[in-house]
C-alpha positions as CSV (number, residue, x, y, z in Angstrom):
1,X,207.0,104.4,65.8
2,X,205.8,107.4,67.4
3,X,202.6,106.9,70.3
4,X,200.3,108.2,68.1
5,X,200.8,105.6,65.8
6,X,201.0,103.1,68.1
7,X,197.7,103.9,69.9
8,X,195.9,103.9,65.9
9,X,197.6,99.9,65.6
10,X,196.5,98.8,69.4
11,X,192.7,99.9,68.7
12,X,193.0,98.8,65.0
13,X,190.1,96.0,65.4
14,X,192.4,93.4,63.3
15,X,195.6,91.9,63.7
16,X,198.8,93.6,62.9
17,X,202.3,93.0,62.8
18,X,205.1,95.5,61.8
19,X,208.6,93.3,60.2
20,X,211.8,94.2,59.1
21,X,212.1,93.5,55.5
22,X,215.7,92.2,55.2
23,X,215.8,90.9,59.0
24,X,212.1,89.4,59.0
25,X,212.1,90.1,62.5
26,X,208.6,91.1,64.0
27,X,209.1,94.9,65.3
28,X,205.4,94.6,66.6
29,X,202.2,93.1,67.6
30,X,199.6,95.1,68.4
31,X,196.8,93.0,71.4
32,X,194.8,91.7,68.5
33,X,197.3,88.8,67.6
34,X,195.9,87.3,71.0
35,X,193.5,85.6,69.1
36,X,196.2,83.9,66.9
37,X,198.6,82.8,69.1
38,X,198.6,80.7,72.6
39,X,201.0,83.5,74.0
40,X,201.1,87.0,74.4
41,X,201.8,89.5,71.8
42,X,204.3,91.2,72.9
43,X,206.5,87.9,73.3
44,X,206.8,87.8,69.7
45,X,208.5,91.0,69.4
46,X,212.5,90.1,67.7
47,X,211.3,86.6,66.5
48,X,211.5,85.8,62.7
49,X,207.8,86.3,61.3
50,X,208.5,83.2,58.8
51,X,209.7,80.9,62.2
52,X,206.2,81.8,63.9
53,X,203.8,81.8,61.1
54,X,205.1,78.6,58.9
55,X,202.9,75.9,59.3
56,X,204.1,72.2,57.6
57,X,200.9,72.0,55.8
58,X,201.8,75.7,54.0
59,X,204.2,74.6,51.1
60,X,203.5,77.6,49.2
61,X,204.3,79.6,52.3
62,X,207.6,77.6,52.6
63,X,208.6,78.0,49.3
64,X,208.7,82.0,49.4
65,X,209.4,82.3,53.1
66,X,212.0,84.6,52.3
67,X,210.2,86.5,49.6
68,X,208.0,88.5,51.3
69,X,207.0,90.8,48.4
70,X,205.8,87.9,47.2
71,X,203.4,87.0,50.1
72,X,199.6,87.6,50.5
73,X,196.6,86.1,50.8
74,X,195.8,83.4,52.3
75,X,198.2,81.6,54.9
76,X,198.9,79.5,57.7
77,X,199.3,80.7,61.0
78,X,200.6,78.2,63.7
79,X,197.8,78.7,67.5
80,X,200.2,76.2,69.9
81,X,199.8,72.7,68.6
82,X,196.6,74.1,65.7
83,X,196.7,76.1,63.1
84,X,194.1,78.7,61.4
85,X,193.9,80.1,58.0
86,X,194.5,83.8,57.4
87,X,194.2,86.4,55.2
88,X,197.7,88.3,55.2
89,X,197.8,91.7,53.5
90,X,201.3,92.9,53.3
91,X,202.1,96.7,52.9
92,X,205.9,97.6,52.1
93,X,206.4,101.1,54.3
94,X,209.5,102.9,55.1
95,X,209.7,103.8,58.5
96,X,213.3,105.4,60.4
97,X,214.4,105.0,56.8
98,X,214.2,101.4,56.9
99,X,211.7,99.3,54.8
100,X,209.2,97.3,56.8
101,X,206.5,94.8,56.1
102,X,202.9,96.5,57.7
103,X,201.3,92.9,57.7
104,X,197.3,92.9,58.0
105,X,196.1,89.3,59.6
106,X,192.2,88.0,58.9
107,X,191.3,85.2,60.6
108,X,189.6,83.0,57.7
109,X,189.3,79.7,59.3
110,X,185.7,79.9,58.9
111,X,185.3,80.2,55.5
112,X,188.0,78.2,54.5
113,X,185.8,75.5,56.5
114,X,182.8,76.5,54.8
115,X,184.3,76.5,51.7
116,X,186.1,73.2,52.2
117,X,182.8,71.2,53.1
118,X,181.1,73.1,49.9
119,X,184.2,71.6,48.1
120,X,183.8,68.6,49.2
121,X,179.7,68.0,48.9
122,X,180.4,69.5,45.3
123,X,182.6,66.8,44.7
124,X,180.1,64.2,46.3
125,X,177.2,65.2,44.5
126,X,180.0,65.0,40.8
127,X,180.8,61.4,41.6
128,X,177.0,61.0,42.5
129,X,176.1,62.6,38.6
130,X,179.1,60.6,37.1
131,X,177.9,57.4,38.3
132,X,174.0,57.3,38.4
133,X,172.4,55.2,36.0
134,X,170.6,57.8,34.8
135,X,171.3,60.8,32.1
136,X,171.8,63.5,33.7
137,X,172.8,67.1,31.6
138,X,172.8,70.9,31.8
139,X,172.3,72.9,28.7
140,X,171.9,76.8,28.4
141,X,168.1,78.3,27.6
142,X,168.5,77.7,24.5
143,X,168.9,73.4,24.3
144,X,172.5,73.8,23.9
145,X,174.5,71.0,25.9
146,X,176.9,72.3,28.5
147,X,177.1,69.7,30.6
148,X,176.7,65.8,30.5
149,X,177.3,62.8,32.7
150,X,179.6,60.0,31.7
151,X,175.9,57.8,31.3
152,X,174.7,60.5,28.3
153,X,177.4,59.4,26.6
154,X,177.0,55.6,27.9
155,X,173.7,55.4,26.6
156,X,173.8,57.4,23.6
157,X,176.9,56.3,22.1
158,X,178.4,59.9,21.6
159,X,181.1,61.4,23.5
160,X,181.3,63.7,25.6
161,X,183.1,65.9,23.4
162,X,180.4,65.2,20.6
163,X,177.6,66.3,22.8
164,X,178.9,69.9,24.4
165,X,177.6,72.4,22.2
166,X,175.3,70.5,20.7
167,X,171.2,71.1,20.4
168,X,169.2,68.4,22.6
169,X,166.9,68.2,19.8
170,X,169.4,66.7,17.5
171,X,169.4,63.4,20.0
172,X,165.3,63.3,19.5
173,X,163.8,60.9,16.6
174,X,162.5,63.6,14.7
175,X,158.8,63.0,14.5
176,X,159.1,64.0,18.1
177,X,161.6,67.0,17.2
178,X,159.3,69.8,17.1
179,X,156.7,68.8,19.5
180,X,159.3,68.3,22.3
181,X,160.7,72.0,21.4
182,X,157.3,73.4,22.0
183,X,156.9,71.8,25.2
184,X,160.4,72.9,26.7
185,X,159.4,76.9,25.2
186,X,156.3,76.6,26.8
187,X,158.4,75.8,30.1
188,X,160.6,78.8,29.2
189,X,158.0,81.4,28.4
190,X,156.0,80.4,32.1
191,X,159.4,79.9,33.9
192,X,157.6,76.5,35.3
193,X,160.0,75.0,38.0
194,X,159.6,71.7,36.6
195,X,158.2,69.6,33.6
196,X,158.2,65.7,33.1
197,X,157.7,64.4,29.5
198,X,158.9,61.0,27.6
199,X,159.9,61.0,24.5
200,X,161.9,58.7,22.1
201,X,165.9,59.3,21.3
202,X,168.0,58.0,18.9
203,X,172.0,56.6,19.6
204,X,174.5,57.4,17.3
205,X,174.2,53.9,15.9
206,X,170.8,54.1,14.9
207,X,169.2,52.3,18.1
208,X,166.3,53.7,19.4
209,X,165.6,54.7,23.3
210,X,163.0,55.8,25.1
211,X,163.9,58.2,28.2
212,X,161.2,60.0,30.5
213,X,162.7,63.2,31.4
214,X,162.3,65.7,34.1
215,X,163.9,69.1,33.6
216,X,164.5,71.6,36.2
217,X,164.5,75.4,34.9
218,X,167.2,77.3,36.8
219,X,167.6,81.1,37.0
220,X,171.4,82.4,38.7
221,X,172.1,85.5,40.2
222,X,172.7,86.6,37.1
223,X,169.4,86.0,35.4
224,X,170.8,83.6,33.6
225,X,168.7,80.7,32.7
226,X,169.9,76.9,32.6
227,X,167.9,73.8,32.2
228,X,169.2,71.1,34.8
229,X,167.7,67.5,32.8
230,X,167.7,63.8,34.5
231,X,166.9,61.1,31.5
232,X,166.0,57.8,32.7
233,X,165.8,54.5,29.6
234,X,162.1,53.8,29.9
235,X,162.3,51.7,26.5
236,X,161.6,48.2,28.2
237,X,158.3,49.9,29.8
238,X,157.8,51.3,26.6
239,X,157.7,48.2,24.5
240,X,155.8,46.4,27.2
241,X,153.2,49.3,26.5
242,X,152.6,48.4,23.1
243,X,152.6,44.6,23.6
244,X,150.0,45.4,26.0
245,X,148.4,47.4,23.5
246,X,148.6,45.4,20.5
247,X,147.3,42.2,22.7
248,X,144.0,44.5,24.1
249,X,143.3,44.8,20.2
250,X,144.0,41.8,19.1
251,X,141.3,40.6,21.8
252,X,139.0,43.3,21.5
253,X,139.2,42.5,17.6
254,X,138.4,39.0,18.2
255,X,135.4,39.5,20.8
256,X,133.7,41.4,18.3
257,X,134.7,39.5,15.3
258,X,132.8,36.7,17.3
259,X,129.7,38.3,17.4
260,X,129.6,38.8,21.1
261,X,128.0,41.7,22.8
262,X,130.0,42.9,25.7
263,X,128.2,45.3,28.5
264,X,129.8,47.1,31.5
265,X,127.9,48.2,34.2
266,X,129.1,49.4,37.6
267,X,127.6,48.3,41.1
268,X,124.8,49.7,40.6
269,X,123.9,48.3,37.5
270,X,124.7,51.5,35.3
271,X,125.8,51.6,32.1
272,X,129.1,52.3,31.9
273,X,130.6,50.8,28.4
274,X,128.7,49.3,25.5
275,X,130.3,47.5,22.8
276,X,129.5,47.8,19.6
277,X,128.1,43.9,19.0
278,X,126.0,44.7,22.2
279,X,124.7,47.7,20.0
280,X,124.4,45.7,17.0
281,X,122.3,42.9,18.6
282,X,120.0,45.7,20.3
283,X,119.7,48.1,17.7
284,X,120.5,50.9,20.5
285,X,124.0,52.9,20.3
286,X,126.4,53.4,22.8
287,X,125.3,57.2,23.9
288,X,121.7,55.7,23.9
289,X,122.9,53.3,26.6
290,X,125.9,54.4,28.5
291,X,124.7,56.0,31.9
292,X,121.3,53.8,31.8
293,X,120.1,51.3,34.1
294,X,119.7,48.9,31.2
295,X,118.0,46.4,32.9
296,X,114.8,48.3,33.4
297,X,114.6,49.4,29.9
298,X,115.8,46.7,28.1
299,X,114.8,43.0,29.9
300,X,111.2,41.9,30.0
301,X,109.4,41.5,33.1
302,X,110.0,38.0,33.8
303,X,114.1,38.1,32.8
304,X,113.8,41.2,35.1
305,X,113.3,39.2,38.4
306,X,115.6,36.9,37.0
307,X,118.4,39.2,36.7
308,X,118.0,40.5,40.4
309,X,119.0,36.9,41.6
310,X,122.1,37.1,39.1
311,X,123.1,40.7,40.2
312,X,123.1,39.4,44.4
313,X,125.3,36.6,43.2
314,X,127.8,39.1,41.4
315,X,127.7,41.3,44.8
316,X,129.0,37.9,46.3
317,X,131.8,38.0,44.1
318,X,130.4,34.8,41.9
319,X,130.4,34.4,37.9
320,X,127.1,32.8,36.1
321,X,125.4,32.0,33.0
322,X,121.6,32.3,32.1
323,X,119.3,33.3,29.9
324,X,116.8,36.3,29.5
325,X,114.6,37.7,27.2
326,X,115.2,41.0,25.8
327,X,113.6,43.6,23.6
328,X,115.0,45.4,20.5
329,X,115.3,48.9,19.9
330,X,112.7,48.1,17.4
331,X,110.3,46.0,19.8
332,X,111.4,42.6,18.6
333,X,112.0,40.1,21.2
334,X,115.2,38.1,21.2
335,X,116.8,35.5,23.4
336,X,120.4,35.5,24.7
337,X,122.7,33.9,26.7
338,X,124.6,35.6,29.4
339,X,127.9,35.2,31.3
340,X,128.3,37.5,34.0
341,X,131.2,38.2,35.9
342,X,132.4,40.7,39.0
343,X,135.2,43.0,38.2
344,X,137.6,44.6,40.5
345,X,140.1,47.5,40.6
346,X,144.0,47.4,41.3
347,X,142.8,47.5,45.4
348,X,140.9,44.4,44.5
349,X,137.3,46.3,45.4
350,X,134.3,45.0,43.2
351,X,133.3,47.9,41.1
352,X,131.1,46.6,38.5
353,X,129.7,43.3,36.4
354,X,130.6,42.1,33.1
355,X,128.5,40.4,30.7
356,X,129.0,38.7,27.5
357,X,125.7,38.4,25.5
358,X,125.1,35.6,23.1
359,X,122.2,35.8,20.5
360,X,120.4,32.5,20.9
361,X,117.1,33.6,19.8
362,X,117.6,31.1,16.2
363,X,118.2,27.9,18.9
364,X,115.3,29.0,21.1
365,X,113.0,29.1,18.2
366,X,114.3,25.7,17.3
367,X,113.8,24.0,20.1
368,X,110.0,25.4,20.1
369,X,109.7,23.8,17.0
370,X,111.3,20.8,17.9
371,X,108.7,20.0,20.8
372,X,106.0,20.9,18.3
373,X,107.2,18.0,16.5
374,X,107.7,15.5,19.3
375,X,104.2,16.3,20.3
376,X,102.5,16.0,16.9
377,X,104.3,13.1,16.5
378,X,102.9,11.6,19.5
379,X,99.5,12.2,18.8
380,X,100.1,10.4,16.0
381,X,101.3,7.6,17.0
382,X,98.4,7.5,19.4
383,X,96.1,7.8,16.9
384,X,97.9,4.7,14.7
385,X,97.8,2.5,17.9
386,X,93.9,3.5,18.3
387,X,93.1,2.7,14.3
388,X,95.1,-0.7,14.7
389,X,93.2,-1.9,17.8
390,X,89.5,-0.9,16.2
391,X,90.7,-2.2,13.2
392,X,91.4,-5.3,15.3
393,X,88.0,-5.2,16.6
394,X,86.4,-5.1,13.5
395,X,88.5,-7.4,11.2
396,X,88.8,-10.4,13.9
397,X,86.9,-12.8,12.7
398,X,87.8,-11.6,9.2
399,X,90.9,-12.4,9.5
400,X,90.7,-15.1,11.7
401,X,88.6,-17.0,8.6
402,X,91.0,-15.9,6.2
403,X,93.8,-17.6,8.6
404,X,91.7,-20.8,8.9
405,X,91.2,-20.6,5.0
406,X,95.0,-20.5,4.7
407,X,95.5,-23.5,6.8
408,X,93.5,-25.7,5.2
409,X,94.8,-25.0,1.8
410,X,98.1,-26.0,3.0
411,X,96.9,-29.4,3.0
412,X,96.6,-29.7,-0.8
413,X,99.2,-30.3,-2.9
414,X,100.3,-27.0,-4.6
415,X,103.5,-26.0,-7.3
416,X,106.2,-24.1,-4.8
417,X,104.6,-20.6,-6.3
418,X,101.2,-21.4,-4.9
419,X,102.4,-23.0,-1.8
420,X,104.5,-19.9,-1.2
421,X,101.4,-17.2,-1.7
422,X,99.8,-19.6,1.4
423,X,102.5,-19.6,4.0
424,X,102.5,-15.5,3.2
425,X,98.5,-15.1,3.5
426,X,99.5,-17.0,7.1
427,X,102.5,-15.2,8.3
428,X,100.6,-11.9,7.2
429,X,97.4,-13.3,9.3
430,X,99.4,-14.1,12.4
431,X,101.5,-10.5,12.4
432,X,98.0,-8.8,12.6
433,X,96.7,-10.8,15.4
434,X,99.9,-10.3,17.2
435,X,100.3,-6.8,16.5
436,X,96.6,-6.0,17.5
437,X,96.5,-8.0,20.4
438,X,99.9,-5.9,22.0
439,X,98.1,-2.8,21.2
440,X,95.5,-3.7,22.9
441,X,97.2,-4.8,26.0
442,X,99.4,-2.0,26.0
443,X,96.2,0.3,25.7
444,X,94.6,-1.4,28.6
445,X,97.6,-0.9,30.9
446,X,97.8,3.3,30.3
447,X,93.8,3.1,31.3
């Protein structure tokens, strides 16, 4: 090697190592290999390359250490008791008419790091997708499956081979079909990050599953676009949903097919739901009450106060029934029964009353009448009592005579018949004189 050559390979800024093809002897080392091995260059000069740079761990290295045409890449290079990985170019040269190995060293150990930990988090985050509960799957911007988790198949029944290459939609119940294909263009077209949407699938044997899905729009180097999707089985919320549903109509149905008006009003005693038996027994419709106080325009002064000292007692957090008097749309009057209750929110704050409103205005007007009645009826036994003692008055000695008159004739011998008539004109006498006597004391003791 002449010195100009020599000086080019000592200020070359990476390692480099001239060795004899047949021999594999290292003919050189220029400084640069002091970063590669614990001694110094020079000492390598006349050792066999494949005696310095095997390393245990490099079987591929061991199985073509004497190959070296077959070398290059990446390698092992033994640093005392480490190692680090290399990139080892290999140039075949003549040189003195001898053919020689000009051997180019990259320390890689970096990368290979780097790229071992990506390895291994890659491989992490796999066996954390392969064993979630949920469905997790890639497909292209199109809907075409190109990826999905051992739980796709899991849950839907298919494989895995069955699902690559095939259109999400086809998993969808298909009264769903085209409305979920809008919503994931839309997504698309405004390159939105992320999306959440639920929507009911259907298994390969016919079952079907809710999911609530959030998909991830994803856009590579290469402008390519991919849609990253996480499924989670939301069918037991689901069916909870409608039981819930199906139970708030069922009692919503009932209330009203009782013939109970229901009114919601907030703290403040606004308006805030009217039902329609509430309208009915008014005569007012909902948008003619909903965001009114409907206590000023539709209670009558007295039930007004009244209502106040229910409304303190709902602030307390207490239920109650009462009745006010309200007025119709119409200006009719009617009476109803009330019972008011507090509501709360989900933080358990009071945010409004509740009132269920009972038409009573039928037993009200009944009772009215019934204490007409009890009082007539007074009066007029009053009014018997008074015509018994003044016909007492009157008829005493009348009756006493005719009493007298009885008593002797019961002296005489009489048939039964006649004897009969006489112990009834007695009995009869003595019933009047008792009778008008007690009315008479009785009247005495009220005085």
């Amino acid at each position: 090697m002449n010195l100009v050559s020599e000086l080019f390979l000592e200020e070359f800024p990476a390692p480099i190592l001239l060795v004899n093809k047949n021999s594999h002897c290292i003919e050189y080392a220029n400084n640069q290999l002091k970063s590669f091995v614990a001694t110094h260059p020079k000492e390598l000069i006349g050792k066999c390359f494949s005696d310095w740079a095997l390393h245990i761990h490099d079987l591929s290295f061991n199985d073509n250490a004497r190959e070296f045409h077959a070398l290059g890449g990446e390698r092992i290079i033994a640093k005392g008791n480490e190692f680090i990985f290399v990139c080892a170019t290999f140039q075949l040269i003549t040189h003195n008419n001898v053919e020689k190995y000009l051997i180019f060293l990259h320390d890689i150990s970096i990368l290979k790091s780097k790229i071992d930990q990506h390895k291994n988090a890659e491989k992490e985050y796999r066996d954390l997708v392969e064993n979630v509960s949920d469905i997790i799957y890639k497909t292209d911007d199109k809907g075409y499956f190109i990826y999905v988790n051992p739980t796709a198949s899991r849950v839907t029944g298919y494989s895995e081979g069955e699902l690559i290459g095939k259109h999400f939609t086809k998993l969808i119940r298909l009264d769903h079909q085209e409305k979920i294909m809008s919503f994931y263009k839309k997504q698309l077209h405004y390159k939105e990050r992320s999306t959440y949407h639920e929507f009911p699938v259907i298994s390969k044997s016919g079952e079907e599953i809710w999911v609530g899905q959030t998909v991830d729009l994803s856009i590579n180097e290469r402008k390519e676009i991919y849609f990253f999707s996480m499924c989670r089985d939301i069918t037991d919320r689901k069916k909870m949903e409608k039981q819930l549903l199906l139970n708030e109509e069922k009692y919503k149905s009932i209330l009203e097919n009782l013939e109970l008006g229901l009114l919601e009003v907030d703290i403040d005693g606004i308006v805030i739901k009217a039902y329609p038996q509430f309208c009915v027994l008014t005569g007012y419709s909902e948008a003619e009450i909903v965001g009114k106080d409907a206590n000023r325009f539709l209670l009558t002064p007295d039930s007004f106060a009244l209502m106040q000292e229910q409304l303190k007692k709902r602030a307390e957090g207490k239920s109650s029934v009462y009745e006010v008097q309200i007025i119709k749309k119409n200006g009719d009057p009617i009476w109803v029964i009330i019972s008011g209750a507090p509501y709360y929110n989900d933080q358990n704050e009071l945010i409004g009353t509740v009132g269920i409103h009972l038409d009573i205005t039928d037993r009200k007007r009944m009772e009215s009448e019934l204490i007409q009645a009890k009082n007539e009826a007074e009066n007029l036994l009053k009014s018997k009592d008074d015509f018994i003692v003044q016909f007492y008055k009157k008829s005493r000695k009348a009756i006493g005579e005719i009493k007298r008159n009885g008593e002797q004739l019961s002296s005489f011998q009489f048939n039964n018949n006649e004897n009969q008539y006489i112990q009834a004109i007695l009995t009869a006498t003595n019933n009047l004189l008792h009778l008008a006597e007690r009315k008479k004391t009785a009247k005495k003791k009220s005085h």
